[in-house]
N, C-alpha and C positions, 0 to 999 in steps of 0.2 A: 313421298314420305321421307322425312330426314331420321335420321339414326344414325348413332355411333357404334361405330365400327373398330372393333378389338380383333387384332390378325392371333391366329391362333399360334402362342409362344411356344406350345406342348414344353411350358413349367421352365422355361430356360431364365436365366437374368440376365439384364441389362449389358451385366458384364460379357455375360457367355455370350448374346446376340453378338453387339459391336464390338466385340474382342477388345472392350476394355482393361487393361491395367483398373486393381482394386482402388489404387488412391487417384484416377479420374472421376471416381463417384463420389460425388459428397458426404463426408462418413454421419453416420449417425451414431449417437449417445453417447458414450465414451470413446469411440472411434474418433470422435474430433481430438480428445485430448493426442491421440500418436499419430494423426492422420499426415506432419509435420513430415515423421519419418522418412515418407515417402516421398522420392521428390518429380517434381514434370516433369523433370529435362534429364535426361542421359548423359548429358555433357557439361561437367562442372570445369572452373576455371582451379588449377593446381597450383596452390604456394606453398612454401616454408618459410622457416624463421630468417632465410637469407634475403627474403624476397621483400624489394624497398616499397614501405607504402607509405603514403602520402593522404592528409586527409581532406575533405572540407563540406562543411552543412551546418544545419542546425544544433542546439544545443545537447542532443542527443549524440552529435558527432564527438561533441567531450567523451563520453561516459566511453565510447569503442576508444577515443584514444589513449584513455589513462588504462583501460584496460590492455591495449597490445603494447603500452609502454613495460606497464606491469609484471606482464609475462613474456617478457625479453623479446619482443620482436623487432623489426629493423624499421622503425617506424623516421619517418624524415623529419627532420624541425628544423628549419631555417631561421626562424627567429626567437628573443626567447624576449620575458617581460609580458608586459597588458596586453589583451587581444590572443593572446598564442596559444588558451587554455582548450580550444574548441579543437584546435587544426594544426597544421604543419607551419602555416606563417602565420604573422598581425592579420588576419581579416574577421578575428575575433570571433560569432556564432551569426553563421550565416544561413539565413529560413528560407530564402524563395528561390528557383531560377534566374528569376531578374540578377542577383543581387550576385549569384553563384558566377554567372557568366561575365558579369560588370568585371570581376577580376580575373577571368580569361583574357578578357579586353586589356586589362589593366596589364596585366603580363606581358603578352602576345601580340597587341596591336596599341592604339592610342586611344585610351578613357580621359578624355576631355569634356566632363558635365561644364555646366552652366554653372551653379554651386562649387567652387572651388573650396570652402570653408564655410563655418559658421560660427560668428562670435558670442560669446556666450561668455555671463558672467556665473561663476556657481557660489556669489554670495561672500567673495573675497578678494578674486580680479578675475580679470576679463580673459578668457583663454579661444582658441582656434578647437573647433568640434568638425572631424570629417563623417560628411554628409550621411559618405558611404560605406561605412563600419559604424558599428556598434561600440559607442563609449572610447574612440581614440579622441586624445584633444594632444594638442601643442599650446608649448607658449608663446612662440611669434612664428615667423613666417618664415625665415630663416631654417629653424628648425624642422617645421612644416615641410620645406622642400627636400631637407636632407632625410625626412623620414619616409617621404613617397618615393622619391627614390631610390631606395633601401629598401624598400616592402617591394617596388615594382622585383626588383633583380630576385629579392626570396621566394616571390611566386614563382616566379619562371623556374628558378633551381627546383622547386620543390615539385612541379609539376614535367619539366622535362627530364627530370632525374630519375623517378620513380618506376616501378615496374606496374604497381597497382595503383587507382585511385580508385579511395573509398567515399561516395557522394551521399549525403541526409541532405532530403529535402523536404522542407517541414511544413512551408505554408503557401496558398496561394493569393490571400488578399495583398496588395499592395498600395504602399504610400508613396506616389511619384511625382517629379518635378512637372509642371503641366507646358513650360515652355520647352523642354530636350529630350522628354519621356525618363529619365534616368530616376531610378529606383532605390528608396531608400530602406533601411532594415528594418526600422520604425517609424512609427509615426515623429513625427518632427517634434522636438520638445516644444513647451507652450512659450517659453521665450520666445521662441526661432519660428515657430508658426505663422503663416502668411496666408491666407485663404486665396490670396489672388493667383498665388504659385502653387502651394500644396493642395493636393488632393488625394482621396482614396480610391478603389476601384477592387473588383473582383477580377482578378486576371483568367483567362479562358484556357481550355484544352489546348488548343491550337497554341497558344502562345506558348505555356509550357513546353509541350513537346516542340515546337521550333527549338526556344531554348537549349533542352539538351541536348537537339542534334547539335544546333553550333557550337555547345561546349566540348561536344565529343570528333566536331570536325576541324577545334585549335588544339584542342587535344593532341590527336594523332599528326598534327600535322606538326607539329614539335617534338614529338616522342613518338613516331610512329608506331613502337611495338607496346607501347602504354595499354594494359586492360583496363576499364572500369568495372568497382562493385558498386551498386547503387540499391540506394535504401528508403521507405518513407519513416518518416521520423516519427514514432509512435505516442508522443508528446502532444497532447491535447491543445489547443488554440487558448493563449494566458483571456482574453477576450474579443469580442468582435467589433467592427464597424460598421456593419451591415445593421440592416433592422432587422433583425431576426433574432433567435434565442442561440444563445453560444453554444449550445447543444450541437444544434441543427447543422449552424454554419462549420462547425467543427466536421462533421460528418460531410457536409458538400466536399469541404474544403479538402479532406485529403481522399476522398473517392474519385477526385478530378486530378487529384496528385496522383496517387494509386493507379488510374488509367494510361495518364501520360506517359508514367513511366512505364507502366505494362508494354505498348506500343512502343518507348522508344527501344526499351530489350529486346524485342522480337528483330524490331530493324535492324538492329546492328549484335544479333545473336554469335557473333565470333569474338566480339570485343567488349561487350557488355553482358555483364550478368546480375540477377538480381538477390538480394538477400532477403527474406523477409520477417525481417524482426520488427512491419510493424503487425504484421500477423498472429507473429508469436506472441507478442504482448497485447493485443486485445483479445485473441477465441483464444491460444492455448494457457494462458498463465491466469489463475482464479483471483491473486492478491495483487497484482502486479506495480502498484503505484505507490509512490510517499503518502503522507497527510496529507497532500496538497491536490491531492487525486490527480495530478498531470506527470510530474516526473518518478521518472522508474526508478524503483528500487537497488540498492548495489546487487542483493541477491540472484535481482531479476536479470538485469545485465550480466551476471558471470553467467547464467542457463543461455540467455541469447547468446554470448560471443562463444561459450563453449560450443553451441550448436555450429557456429559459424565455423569452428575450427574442423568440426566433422565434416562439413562441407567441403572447405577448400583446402585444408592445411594436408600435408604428409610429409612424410619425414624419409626426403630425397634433397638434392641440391639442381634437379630438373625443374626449373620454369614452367610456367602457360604449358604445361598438361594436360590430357583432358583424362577423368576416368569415372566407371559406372557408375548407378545410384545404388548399386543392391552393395557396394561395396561400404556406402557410407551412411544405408543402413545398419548393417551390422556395426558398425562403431558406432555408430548414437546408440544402439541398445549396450552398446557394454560400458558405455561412457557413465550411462543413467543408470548400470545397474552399479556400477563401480563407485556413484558418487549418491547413489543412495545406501550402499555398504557404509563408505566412510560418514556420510550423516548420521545414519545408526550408531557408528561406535560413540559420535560426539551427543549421544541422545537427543538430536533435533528431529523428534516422531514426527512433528504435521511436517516437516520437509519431505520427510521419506515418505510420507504416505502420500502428498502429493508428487513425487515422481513416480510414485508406482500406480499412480491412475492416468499419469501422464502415457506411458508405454505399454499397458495391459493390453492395448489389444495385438501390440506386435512381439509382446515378451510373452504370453502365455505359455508359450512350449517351453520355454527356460526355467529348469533345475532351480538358479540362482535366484530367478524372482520371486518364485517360491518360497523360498528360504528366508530370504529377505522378508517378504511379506509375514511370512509366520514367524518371524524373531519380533516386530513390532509389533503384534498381537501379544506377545509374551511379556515385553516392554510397556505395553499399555494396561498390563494383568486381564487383557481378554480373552481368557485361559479358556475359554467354550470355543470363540471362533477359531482360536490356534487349532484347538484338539480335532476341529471337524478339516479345515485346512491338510491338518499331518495326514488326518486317515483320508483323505483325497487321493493327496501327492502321495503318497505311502504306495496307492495302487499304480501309479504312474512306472514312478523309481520304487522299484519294492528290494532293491539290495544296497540302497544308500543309507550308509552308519548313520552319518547327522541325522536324518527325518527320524530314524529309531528311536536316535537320544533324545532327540524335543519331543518324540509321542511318550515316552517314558516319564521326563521331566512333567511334561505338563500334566498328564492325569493323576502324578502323584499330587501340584497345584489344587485339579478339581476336585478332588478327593477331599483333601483338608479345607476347599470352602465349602463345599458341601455339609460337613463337617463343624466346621465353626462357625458360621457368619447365625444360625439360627440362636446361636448363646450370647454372640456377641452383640445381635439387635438386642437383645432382653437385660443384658447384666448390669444391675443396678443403672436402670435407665428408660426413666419415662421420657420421648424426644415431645412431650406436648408441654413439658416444665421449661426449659433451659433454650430454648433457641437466642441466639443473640442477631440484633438486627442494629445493620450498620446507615446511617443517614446524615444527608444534609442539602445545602445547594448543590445543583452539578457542578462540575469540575470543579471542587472543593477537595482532593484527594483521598473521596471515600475507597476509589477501587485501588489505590496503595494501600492502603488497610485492610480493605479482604483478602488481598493477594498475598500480605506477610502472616495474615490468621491463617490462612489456609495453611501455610506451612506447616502449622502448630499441628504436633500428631492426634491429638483432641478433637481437630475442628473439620471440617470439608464445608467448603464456599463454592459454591457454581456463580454463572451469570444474571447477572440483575433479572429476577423473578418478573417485574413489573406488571405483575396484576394484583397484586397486595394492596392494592390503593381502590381498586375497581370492588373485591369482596369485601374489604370496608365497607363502600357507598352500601352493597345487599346487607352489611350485618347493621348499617344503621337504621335501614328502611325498617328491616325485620322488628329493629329494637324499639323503633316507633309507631310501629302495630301494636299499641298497647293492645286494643278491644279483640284482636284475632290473636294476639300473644296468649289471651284469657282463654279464649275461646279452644285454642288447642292446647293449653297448657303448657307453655313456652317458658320456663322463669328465666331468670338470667344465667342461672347456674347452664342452663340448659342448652340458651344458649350459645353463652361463651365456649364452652366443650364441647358445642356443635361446629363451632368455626377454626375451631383450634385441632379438632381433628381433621377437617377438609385442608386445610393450609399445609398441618404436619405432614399431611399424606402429600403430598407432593414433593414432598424433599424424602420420603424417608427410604428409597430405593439408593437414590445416590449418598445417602448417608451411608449405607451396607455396603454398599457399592466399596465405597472408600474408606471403609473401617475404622467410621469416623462413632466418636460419643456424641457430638454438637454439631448442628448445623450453626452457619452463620449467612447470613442472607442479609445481601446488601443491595439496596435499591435508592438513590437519592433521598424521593421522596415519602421514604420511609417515617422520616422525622415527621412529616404535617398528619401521619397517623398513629401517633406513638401512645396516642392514649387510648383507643379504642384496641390498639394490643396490647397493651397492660392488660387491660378487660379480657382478653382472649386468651393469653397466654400469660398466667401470675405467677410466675417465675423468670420469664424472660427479661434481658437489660437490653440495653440501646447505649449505642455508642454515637454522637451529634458532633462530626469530621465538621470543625468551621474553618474558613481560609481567608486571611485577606478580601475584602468584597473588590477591590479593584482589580486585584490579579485575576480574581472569579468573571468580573465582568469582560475584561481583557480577553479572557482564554472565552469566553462565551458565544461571540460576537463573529468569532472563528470558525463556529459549528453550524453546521451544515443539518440540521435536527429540522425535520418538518413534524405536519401533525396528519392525522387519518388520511385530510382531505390533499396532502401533499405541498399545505401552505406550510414555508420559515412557523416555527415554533415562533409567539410573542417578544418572549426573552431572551431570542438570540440576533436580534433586526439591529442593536443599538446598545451603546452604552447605558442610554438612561432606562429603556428596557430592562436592560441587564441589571443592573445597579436596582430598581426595583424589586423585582424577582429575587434576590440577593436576602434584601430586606426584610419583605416577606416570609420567605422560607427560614432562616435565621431566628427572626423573632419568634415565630411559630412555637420551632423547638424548644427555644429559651423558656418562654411561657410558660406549655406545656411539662418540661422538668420539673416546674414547681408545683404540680399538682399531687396531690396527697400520692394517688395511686400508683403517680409513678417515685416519688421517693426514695433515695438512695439507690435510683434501677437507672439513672443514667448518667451517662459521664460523657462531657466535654473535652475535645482534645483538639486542639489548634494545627492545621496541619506543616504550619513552618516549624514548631515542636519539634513535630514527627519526623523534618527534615535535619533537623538541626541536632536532637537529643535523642537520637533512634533509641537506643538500649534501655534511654530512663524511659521515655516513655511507652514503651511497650514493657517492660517491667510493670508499670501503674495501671494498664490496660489490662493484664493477664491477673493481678492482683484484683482487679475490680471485678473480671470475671469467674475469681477461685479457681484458675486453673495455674498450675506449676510453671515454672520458667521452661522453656524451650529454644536452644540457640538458633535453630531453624528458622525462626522470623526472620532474623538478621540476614540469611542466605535465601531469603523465597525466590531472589532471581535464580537459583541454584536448582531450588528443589525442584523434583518430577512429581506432582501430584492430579496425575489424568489431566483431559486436556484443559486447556483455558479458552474462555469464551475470550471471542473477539469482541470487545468494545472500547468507547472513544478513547480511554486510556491504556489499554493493552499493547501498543506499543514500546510507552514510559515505564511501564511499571512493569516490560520485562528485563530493565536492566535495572544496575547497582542507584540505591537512591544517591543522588546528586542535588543542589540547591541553587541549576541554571533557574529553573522556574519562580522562586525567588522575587519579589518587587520586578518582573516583568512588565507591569505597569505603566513604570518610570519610562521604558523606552519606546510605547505607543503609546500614551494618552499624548492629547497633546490639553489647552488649553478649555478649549469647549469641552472635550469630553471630562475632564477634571470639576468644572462648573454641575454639567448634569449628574456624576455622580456624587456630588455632594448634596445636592439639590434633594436626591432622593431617597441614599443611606449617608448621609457623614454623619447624623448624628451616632446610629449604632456604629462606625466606624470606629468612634473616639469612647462609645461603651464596652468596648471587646480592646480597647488597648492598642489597639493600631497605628492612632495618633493621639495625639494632646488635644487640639483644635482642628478646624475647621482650615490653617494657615498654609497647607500642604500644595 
């Protein structure tokens, strides 16, 4: 008989059996967010501000160097000019091992490829392209020589001078010469490409890890008491070579990075240590990327390098020290509670609330986080959660003044909403008359408009509702049952106040919520149903945000929008896509205006206006919808009114308006794409005033 067989634990854990350390176990649920805290190793490498460091990697090795420039450390540069933005010298933003050690070579012994240059014209003369950096060129040969030899002598300074070197290592596909094996950064430009020479390849473990052992054995053997930190670069693959989905290869690629290095640290555990910020930036940080979903955020890099300063840094003039991990625990919890205190004073709530899910599980016994935590409930007016929070910690710390004074504060808060908010739904105010709904093409600058209404102390705007379009399609079905409309006695009145209560109800908690008289609910395509809400709500207006159709198609094409099935959205594949869809939705609206029953209920407003004439036309807006002037519009990057939904323009629209985005246009279209969108809106282009003709 087979059977599994369970040894009797008598209820002990994992932990308790193998006398694990807690952060050996893979944490769960919020546990991953502090699970960082903790670290494997015992033995960390010790610097200070005196201690010379040196850099070189991929283009993530910029973001650590502008920051240890920033915060006055003794960071080395030997050279300055093109190339030096990444590193310590000209070897500009260096991705792989190959390409890492080619400049050990270069330094340390003799890098003599086959490729000595490449001529290259960029459309004005003919200039010298080295093979191996990224975007160095010369003008003759001449110079050429005096510049390699000048880079050879800065690498060497920078690398035998140094106490630290800090190594990103970002990628392992390479493009290499097929006659010397010598490695280039990129793919060879399409002038310079030769298929008999160039080719690509997936480089392997093994290669890797040879790699940095030879880079860490010209290392030392020039700077013998040289430490390395080494990092994998958390910066996504721009695309692949491979047949495979960039996804994918992206994940091979630094899991094979990820290992090499694992292994090479272990080898050489006295002189090499690892950092892992690419860790931190994929499980622990929830936003962590630009628009461009590859490179890190500034934000994100000050939490990475801050972590890296609890790591290694202190504040001694003692070198290559070594000291505990529990010691630099506790400074990453005071570091995080100290720098969620100062986010709070500067009212950046989702910062603060994300560091404090960051360390919950290692800060719970702390007073401070406490405290912290229940001043952003107070901050965010969630006067219930605070009040239960106080009387928690209250039993905790029961002779601490402050928790007194917040339980006192605050229940006088819940008190007076208890209090008001049932007058203040009611008072002179039916929310089934007045909703205002904002529409147009996407990125036509509707969500700058909700976000400067919401300022208005009148209004509360949340995030694009987006099933407004979906209870349309049932109130049409409904409204096209004549024979069972009959049958149940359905009139229209009936109805419409059927639908307009099911809609209203879903906004009117957070209308209370925010002590708001008017919702304003903004969702694109709002405008393609602007008449069946007329029908449902006969006091409601519309507000039809148009924007340049080029600019719209431009910024379109950009977005990354699927649909259910996880296919590209139609309209975002293509210019002439775009440009369609523009057209469409546009004329829609137009149309629609003229129809009796929406009459004097909508208004048009151009969103270059809006950039251009902020004050009049938001003046004309608040006129149109009978509400009083409010200077708060103009400040909504200012104002705190509960949180904001993340969407495609929530970034833009949380700072001061500006008019980069402006005839954007002009600097991507090129000739074909100018053709298609004409092809398919110029003519409404030239009926909204955009141009004259077709001549553009």
């Amino acid at each position: 008989m087979v059977y599994l067989y369970n040894p009797d634990r008598k209820g002990l854990s994992e932990v308790q059996i193998l006398k694990l350390e807690p952060w050996r176990i893979y944490p769960r649920g919020e546990e991953l967010n502090s699970s960082f805290l903790k670290l494997d190793n015992k033995k960390l490498l010790k610097i200070n501000k005196e201690t010379k460091i040196a850099s070189i990697g991929s283009c993530f090795a910029r973001e650590i160097k502008k920051w240890l420039i920033h915060n006055d450390y003794s960071f080395i540069q030997t050279a300055s000019g093109p190339g030096t933005e990444p590193g310590s010298a000209r070897y500009d933003r260096v991705y792989n091992t190959f390409t890492i050690l080619q400049e050990f070579k270069r330094a340390f012994q003799d890098f003599s490829p086959v490729e000595k240059y490449w001529e290259y014209n960029d459309g004005e003369e003919w200039r010298l392209l080295d093979p191996y950096r990224r975007m160095i060129a010369w003008e003759n040969k001449n110079e050429m020589e005096f510049e390699l030899k000048e880079h050879k002598n800065n690498v060497y300074q920078a690398f035998t001078t140094c106490d630290v070197l800090i190594i990103t290592v970002g990628q392992s596909e390479i493009w290499y010469n097929k006659v010397d094996g010598s490695v280039y950064p990129l793919v060879p430009p399409t002038q310079i490409f030769n298929k008999e020479t160039h080719s690509f390849r997936q480089s392997t473990f093994e290669e890797n890890l040879s790699n940095l052992n030879e880079i860490r054995r010209l290392y030392n053997k020039f700077n013998p008491n040289g430490k390395i930190i080494i990092t994998v670069s958390p910066v996504p693959l721009r695309a692949t070579f491979q047949e495979t989905n960039s996804v994918i290869a992206n994940v091979a690629n630094k899991s094979m990075l990820r290992a090499a290095v694992e292994t090479f640290v272990k080898d050489n555990s006295e002189s090499v240590f690892y950092f892992p910020a690419y860790e931190i930036v994929t499980l622990l940080e929830e936003d962590p990327y630009e628009i461009d979903n590859r490179h890190v955020k500034k934000e994100t890099v000050d939490e990475i390098m801050s972590l890296f300063e609890s790591y290694y840094v202190v504040n001694t003039n003692s070198n290559h020290e070594l000291f505990n991990s529990n010691d630099v625990t506790r400074r990453k919890i005071n570091y995080f509670l100290s720098k969620a205190s100062s986010e709070l004073d500067n009212n950046n709530l989702d910062k603060v609330e994300k560091i404090l899910n960051k360390i919950s599980f290692f800060a719970a016994n702390e007073l401070d986080f406490h405290l912290i935590s229940i001043k952003l409930d107070i901050r965010k007016k969630d006067y219930y959660d605070a009040e239960n929070k106080l009387l928690e910690a209250s039993k905790r710390w029961k002779e601490n003044k402050e928790l007194k004074n917040l339980l006192i504060e605050v229940k006088n808060e819940t008190s007076t909403i208890k209090e008001s908010i049932p007058h203040n739904a009611k008072k002179n105010h039916n929310v089934n008359d007045d909703i205002v709904f904002i529409g147009g093409a996407g990125r036509s600058g509707t969500t700058l408009l909700r976000v400067m209404l919401n300022a208005h102390h009148r209004f509360a705007s949340g995030p694009e509702f987006k099933a407004i379009n979906n209870i349309i399609e049932v109130y049409n079905q409904i409204k096209n049952y004549k024979d069972i409309r009959k049958s149940y006695d359905i009139s229209d009145e009936i109805l419409s106040n059927s639908f307009s209560t099911l809609i209203a109800s879903f906004f009117e908690n957070f209308r209370i919520k925010n002590q708001a008289a008017r919702i304003v609910e903004k969702t694109p395509h709002n405008i393609l149903v602007m008449k069946e809400l007329a029908e449902i709500f006969p006091k409601a207006k519309f507000i039809h945000v148009v924007r340049d159709g080029r600019d719209v198609a431009s910024s379109l094409v950009n977005m990354k929008w699927v649909d259910s099935f996880g296919n590209p959205v139609w309209y975002v594949k293509d210019i002439r896509n775009a440009a369609k869809y523009w057209n469409i939705v546009v004329r829609k609206g137009l149309e629609d205006a003229s129809l009796p029953i929406l009459n004097d209920r909508v208004k048009l407003i151009k969103y270059e206006d809006l950039i251009l004439h902020t004050e009049d036309v938001m003046k004309d807006i608040l006129a149109f919808l009978d509400e009083d002037w409010d200077p708060n519009v103009l400040q909504y990057h200012q104002i705190e009114r509960g949180e904001e939904p993340v969407e495609s323009s929530t970034n833009q629209v949380s700072k001061q308006i500006n008019s980069k985005a402006l005839k954007r246009w002009k600097k991507t279209y090129n000739s074909k794409d100018k053709e298609e969108f004409k092809s398919e809106a110029g003519k409404l282009l030239t009926e909204l005033g955009y141009e004259s003709n077709t001549d553009w």
